[in-house]
N, C-alpha and C positions, 0 to 999 in steps of 0.2 A: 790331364787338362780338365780342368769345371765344364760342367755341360753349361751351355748356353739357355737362358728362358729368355721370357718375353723382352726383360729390360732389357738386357745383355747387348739382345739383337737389335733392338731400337736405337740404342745407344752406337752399336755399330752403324747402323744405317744412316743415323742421322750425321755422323759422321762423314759417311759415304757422301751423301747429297751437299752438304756444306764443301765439301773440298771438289765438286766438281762443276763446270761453268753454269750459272744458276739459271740459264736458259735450253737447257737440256732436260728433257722428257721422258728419261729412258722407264719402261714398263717394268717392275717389280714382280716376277712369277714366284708364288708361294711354292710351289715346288720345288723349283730351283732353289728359292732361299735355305728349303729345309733342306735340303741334302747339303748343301755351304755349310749349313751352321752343325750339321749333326744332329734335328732334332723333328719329331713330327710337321703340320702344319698348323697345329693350334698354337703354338706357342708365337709362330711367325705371323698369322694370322689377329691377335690379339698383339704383337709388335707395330704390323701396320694398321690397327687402327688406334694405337695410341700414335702415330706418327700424323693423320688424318684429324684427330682432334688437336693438331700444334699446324694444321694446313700445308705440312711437308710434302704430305702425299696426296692425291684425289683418285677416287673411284672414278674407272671411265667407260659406260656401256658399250660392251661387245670389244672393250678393250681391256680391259682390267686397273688393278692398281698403278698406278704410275707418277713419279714424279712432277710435281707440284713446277712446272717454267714459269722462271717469272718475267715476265714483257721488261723490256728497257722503257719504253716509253709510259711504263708506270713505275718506274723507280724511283722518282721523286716523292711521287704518291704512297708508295709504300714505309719510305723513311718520315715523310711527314706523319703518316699516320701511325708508327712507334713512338715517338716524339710527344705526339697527341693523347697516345693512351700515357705515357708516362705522366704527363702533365697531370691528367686525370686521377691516376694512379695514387699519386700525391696527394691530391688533395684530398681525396674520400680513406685514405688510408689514413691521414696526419699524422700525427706525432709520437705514434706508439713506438715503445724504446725495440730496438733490433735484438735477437736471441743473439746469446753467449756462440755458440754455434756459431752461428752467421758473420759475426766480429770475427771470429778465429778464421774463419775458411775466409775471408776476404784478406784480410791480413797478409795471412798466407800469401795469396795469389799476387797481391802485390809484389811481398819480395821475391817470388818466384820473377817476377815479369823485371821487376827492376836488378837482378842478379845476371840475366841472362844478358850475353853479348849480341844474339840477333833470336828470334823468335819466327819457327817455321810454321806451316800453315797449319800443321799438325796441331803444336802447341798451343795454337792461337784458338784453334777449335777445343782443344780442352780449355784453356782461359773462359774463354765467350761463354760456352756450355754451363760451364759449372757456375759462373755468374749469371747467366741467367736465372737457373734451378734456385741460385739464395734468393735471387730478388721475388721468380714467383711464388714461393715456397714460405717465404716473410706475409705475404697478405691475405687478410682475411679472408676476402670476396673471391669466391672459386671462381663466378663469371668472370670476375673483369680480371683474374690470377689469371685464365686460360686464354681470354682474350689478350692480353699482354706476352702471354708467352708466345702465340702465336706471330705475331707482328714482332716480337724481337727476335725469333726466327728468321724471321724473311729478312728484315736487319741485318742481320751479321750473315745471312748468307751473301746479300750486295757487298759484306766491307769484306770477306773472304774476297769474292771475288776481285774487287779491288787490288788489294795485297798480290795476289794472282798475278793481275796483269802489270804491277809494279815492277820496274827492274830489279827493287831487290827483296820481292815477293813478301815484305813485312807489311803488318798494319800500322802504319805509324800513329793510328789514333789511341792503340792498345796500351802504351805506358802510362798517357794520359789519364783513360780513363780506370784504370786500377788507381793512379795516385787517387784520384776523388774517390772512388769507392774507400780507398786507405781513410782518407779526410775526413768522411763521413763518418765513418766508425766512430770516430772519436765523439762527434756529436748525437752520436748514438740512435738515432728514432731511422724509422722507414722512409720518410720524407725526406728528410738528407739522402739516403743512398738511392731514392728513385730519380731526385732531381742531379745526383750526380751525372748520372746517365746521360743526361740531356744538354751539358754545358760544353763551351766553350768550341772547340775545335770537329766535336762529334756532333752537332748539331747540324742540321743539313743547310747548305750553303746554296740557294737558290739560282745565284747567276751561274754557277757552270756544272750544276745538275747534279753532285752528289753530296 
């Protein structure tokens, strides 16, 4: 088995946090993580504070690392403001054409997403994941790239949970938005695929809160 480093772990974790209810706080011990993973503390250590700079996690004096709860009663607020940074996004980013790369891996994910008969929450966290990385990964601006990723973190942790508490544990917004991501491709620039994000059915719906 590959030994685990910093991303490996992060990757795991963030994983961790997505797929469990996003109002849970549980404390992160670097100790414990590295005897899990099979690996000192520095590599876990440099996981969580790449995790900290995506606002997954928060340092808590005399408590430690711990996951990042997110308030229900700021749920609105937090989908409006990924919504808002995309808008943003868009505009300061405009029209520069999207990498060869980026085309292919969305592509991809679409027929992945459109092949499948029902999509677990697993799945849905590798989709999400890996569409966000193209979208922050596409723009120039590291602030407003880390500022965005953060805020579509806390995004798709709400619509995880959503799916969650669905009887039939899917995201029903998730074919949706691959098709536009697919769409966009074709129109090629970063402004199509940032604005796709924010259309139609995944846009946050004000009268009953999500």
């Amino acid at each position: 088995m590959a030994k685990h480093n910093a991303e490996t772990i992060a990757n795991s974790l963030r994983k961790r946090i997505c797929l469990e209810p996003p109002t849970q706080s549980p404390v992160l011990h670097e100790q414990e993580l590295a005897h899990e993973f099979g690996v000192s503390r520095t590599p876990v250590r440099q996981a969580l504070q790449r995790l900290a700079y995506e606002r997954l996690v928060e340092v808590r004096s005399g408590v430690g690392t711990v996951v990042s709860a997110l308030k229900v009663e700021d749920k609105q607020r937090d989908i409006d403001l990924a919504f808002s940074l995309l808008k943003v996004a868009s505009e300061i980013e405009g029209d520069r054409p999207l990498s060869v790369e980026a085309n292919a891996y969305i592509v991809a994910l679409e027929r992945q997403v459109n092949a499948a008969n029902e999509i677990d929450l697993e799945t849905n966290f590798t989709i999400r994941s890996t569409s966000l990385n193209i979208i922050t990964n596409e723009m120039n601006s590291d602030i407003l790239g880390n500022a965005l990723k953060a805020a579509l973190w806390r995004l798709f942790r709400w619509r995880m949970a959503e799916a969650a508490d669905s009887s039939s544990g899917i995201d029903p917004r998730l074919t949706e938005v691959m098709t536009r991501m697919a769409e966009a491709t074709r129109i090629g620039t970063l402004r199509a695929l940032l604005e796709a994000q924010s259309m139609a059915s995944d846009v946050p719906t004000h009268s009953n809160g999500s």
